[in-house]
N, C-alpha and C positions, 0 to 999 in steps of 0.2 A: 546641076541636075537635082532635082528633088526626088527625098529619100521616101521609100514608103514609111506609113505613121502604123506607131505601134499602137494597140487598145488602149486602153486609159486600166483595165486592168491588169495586162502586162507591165505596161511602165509602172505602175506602184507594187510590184508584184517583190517579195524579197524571200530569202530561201526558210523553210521551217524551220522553227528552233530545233528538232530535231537532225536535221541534218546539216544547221548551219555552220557547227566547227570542222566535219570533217569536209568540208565541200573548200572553207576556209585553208585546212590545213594542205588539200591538194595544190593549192595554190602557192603554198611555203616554196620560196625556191632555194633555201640552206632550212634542210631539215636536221633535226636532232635524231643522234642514233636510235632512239627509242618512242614509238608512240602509243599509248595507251588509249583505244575509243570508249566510252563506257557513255557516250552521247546517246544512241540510240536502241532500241531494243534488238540486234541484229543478233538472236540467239547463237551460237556458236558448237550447240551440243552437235551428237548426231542424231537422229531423227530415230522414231517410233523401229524395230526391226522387221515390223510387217512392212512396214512403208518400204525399206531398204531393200527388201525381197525384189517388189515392183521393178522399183525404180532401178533395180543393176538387172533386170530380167525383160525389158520392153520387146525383145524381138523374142521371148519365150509363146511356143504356141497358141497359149491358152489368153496372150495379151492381145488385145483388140490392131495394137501398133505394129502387128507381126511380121506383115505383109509390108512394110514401112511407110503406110499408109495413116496421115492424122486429117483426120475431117471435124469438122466442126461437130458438136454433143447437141441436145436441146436445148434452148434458152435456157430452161432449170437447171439443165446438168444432168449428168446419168443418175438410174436411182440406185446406185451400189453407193454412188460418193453420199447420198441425201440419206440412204439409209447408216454410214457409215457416221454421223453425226446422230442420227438418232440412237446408232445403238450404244455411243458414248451416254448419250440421256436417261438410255434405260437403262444403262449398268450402271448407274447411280443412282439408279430408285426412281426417277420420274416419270409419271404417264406419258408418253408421246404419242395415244393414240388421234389425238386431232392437231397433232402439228402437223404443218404445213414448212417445205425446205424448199429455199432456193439459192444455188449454188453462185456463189461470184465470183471476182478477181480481187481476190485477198480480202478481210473482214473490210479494207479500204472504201474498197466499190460497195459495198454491204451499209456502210454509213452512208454515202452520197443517196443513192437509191433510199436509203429509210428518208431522210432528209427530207427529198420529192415526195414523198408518199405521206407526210403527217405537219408541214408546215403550211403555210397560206401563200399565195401567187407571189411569184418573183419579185423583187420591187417595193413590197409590200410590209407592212407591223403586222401582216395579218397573221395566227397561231403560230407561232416562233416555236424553235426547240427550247424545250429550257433545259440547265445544263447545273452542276455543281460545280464553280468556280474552287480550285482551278482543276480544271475539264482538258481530258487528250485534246491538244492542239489541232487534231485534221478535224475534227466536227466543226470545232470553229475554220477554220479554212474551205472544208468544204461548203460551210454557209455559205461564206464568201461567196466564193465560185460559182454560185446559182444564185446567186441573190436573195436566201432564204435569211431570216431575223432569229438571231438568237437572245437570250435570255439568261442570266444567271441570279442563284445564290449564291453566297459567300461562304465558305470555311475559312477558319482563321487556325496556324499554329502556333498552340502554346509552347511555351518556354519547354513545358513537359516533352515535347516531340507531339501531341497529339491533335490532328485536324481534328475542328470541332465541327458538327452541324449544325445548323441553325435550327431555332425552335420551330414544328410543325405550324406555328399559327402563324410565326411567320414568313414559312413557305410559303401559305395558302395568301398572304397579302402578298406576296410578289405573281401568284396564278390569278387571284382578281386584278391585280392591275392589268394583265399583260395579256390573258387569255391564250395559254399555250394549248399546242398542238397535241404535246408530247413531251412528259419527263424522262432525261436521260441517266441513271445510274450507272456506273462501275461498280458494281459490291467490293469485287476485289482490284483497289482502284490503282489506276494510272494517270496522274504520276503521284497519288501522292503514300500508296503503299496502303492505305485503308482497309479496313474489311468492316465488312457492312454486316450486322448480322438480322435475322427473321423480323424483329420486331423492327427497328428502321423502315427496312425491305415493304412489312404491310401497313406503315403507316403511310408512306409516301404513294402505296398503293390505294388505298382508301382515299386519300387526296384526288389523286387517277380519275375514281371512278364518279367520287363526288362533282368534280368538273367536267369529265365528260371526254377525259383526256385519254393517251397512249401511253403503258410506260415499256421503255424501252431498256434492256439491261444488255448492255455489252459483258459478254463473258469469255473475253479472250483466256480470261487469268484465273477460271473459275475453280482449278484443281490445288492454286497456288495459294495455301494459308499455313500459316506458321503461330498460329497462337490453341494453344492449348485447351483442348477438350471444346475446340470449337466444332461446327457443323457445315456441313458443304452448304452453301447458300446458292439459288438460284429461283431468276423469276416464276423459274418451272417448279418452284416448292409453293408458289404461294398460286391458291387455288380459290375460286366461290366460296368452298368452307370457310377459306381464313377473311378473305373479302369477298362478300357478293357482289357480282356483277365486273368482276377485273379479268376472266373468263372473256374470250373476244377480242382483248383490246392487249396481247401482250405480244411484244417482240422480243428477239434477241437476236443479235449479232455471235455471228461464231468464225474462227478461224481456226487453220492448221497450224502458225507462225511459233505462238510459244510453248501452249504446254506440249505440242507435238515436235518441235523445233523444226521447220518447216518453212521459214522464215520466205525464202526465197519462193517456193511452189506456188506462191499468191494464190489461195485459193482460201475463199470463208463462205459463210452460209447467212440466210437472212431466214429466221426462221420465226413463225406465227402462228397464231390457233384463231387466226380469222383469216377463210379462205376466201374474203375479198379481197381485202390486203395482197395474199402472196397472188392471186390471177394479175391484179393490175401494177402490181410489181414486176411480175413476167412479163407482161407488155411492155411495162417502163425500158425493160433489158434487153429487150430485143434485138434494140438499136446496138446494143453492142455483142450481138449475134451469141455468144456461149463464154464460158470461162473456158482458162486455159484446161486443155483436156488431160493431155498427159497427165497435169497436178492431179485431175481428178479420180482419173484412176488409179493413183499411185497411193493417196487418202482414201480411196476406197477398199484399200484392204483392211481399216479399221470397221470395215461392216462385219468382217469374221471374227473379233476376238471377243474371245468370252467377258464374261462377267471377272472373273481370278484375272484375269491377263491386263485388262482396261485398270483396276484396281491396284497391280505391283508396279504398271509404269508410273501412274501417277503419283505414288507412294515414296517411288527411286525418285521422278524428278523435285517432286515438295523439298524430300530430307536432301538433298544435292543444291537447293537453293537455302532450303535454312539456313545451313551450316553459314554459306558464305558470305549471306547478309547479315548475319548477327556478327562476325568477326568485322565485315568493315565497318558496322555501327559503332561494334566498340572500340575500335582502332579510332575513326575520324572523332569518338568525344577522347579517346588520350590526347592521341596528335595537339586539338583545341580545344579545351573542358566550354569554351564560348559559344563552340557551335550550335545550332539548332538541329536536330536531326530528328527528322520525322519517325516514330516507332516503327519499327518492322513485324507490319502483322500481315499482311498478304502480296501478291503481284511481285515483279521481278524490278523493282524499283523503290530507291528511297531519295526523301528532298533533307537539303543540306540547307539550312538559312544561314547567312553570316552577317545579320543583321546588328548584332552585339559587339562584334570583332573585326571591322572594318569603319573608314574615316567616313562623313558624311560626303554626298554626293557618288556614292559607288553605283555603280551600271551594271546588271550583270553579263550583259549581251558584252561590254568593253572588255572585262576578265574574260571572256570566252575566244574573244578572239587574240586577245591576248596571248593565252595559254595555247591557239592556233597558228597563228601566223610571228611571234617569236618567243616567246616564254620558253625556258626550260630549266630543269634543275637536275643535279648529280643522284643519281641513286644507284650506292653497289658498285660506283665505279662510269656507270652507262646516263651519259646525257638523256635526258627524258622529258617528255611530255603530257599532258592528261587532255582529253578532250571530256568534256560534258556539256548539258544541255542548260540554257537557261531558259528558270521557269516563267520568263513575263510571257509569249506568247501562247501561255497554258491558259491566263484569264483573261478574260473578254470585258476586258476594260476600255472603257472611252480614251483617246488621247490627250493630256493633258491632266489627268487624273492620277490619284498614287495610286501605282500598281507593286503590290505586295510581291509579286516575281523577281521584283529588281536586284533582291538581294537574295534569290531564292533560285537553285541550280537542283536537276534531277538525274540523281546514277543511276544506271543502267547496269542488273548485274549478268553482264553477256561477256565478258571474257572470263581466260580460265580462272580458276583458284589463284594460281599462284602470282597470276596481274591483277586480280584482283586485292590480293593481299597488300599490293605498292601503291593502291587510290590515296589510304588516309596520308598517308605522307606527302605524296605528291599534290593532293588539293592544297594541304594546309601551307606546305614549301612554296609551292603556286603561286597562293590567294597571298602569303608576307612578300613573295620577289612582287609581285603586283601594288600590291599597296607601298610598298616602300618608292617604287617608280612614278608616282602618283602624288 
């Protein structure tokens, strides 16, 4: 009997680097007593205590859910959730009086949806997203998915730890070649720990506007910076004064996942100061009738907190991430003084190269599942594991081409402190039982 045929996108379809070791590791069937995820950004904290109020209170009177009653919201989402994002905006100083919110399922759907809305027809070279390589993996997968064309520049990391960017002129030779749609930033970047500051920010804006383009700043991580006497950055700081005519053409992606820890709630925002953009964006979402609602009203209690209150969470969670990135920085160069390790100046992520300290021909997806499906080593006494992410499917590299990923892996810093303390050892204990087998 003949079987039904899978897509041709299915069959080549293989899991994201993000979640490909613990998906891997489910599968271990003699597992080690101990496993450590630091693969994925799957925060771990507890959530904002406004949010907590909600969410253990849903059958409280004054909750919409009282009557135990969940109907679908508007396309946009309620405007307590849309104003609860903006008033994150205004308590850091930024005008929001002509944004425009729309509520999604998770900052996730917030990229796909931008995706639709600023590249050229399915199928097609026509206006691609461009991207800074290496760029969060779901944009480039969600390309995929729709058939939209992306585009990158290069960052290279120095020996220093530090990704470089490429010279603005020539940015602008890869925007004449390509004719994109829309440039994509992380100021405070994922994966490779960056922060971006004002002057970057307006030059690649002035690029924008000179071609005619969108820039786009995902700000999942915007609260998260860790270098000194630096400034909140965001697309919403750079304005007509600083570049004429960038005014109209700015998005951002927002979520509740990290600096709210919220991971789970899947709720983000797609927000714009061209109310073309967000109408035919709401149409675009239709189709998927509302985000999930509960999330929303449960993130909608960040519409009531003040200016003082928005300002000491994010202050607690910053100094709760310094601390613990700057110890495993410094741990993983004792552990191997060979490492690469990318500077820790913002985002809840750093990239580890072992480019120096490993035999030629090393894989990093091979170490990955390695350290998943049977790698282990002693620490303390307790057999143990590490999962992490490898960085190849962060750049959007041709096949057949060198992909600077291969020896380049991304931590995640979402378990507690004191697992986070066992990473540098168990990479480095790891990466030698591996290469020795090898």
């Amino acid at each position: 009997m003949n079987k039904p045929i899978l897509s041709e996108r299915f069959k080549s379809r293989t899991p994201s680097d993000v979640r490909l070791a613990q998906m891997k590791y489910d599968e271990r069937k003699v597992k080690p007593e101990a496993v450590i995820n630091v693969g994925i950004g799957n925060v771990s904290l507890p959530t904002n205590p406004a949010m907590q109020k909600r969410m253990f209170s849903l059958n409280a009177p004054e909750s919409p859910f009282a009557k135990g009653v969940v109907r679908y919201t508007g396309t946009a989402g309620f405007s307590e959730t849309q104003d609860a994002f903006l008033n994150i905006l205004n308590c850091e100083g930024f005008d929001t009086s002509k944004l425009k919110v729309q509520i999604t399922d998770g900052g996730s759907s917030a990229m796909e949806l931008l995706i639709l809305g600023v590249c050229g027809g399915p199928g097609t070279n026509d206006k691609p997203l461009m991207m800074i390589d290496p760029a969060y993996t779901n944009y480039i997968s969600f390309a995929e998915r729709i058939g939209r064309k992306t585009v990158t520049v290069k960052r290279k990391l120095g020996v220093d730890g530090k990704f470089s960017l490429p010279e603005l002129d020539k940015i602008e030779e890869v925007i004449k070649e390509h004719n994109p749609g829309a440039l994509l930033v992380i100021p405070y970047d994922n994966p490779t720990g960056q922060l971006y500051d004002y002057e970057t920010l307006k030059g690649l804006a002035k690029l924008c506007v000179k071609y005619n383009m969108w820039i786009v700043s995902d700000e999942a991580y915007r609260e998260l910076y860790y270098v000194e006497d630096s400034e909140l950055v965001s697309i919403w700081g750079v304005t007509d004064k600083d570049v004429p005519g960038i005014e109209g053409r700015r998005i951002s992606i927002e979520t509740t996942s990290k600096v709210w820890n919220a991971c789970g709630l899947r709720i983000g925002a797609l927000i714009t100061d061209n109310p073309e953009f967000n109408n035919r964006s709401v149409a675009e979402y239709t189709a998927n009738l509302c985000a999930n609602a509960i999330g929303q009203y449960i993130f909608g209690a960040l519409a009531h907190e003040s200016k003082e209150q928005i300002a000491s969470w994010c202050k607690s969670i910053r100094e709760y991430y310094k601390k613990m990135i700057f110890k495993v920085y410094n741990g993983l160069k004792e552990q191997e003084p060979g490492l690469i390790v990318s500077s820790p100046d913002a985002s809840i992520y750093t990239v580890v190269d072992v480019r120096d300290v490993v035999k030629p021909g090393f894989d990093a997806i091979d170490f990955v599942l390695y350290c998943a499906q049977e790698g282990s080593v002693n620490y303390n006494g307790v057999e143990t594991t590490l999962l992490v992410a490898p960085l190849k499917g962060f750049y959007d590299i041709p096949a057949g081409e060198n992909n600077p990923g291969s020896t380049q892996f991304r931590i995640a810093f979402v378990e507690t402190p004191e697992n986070m303390e066992k990473v540098p050892e168990l990479f480095v204990k790891l990466l030698r039982q591996y290469e020795a087998s090898r």
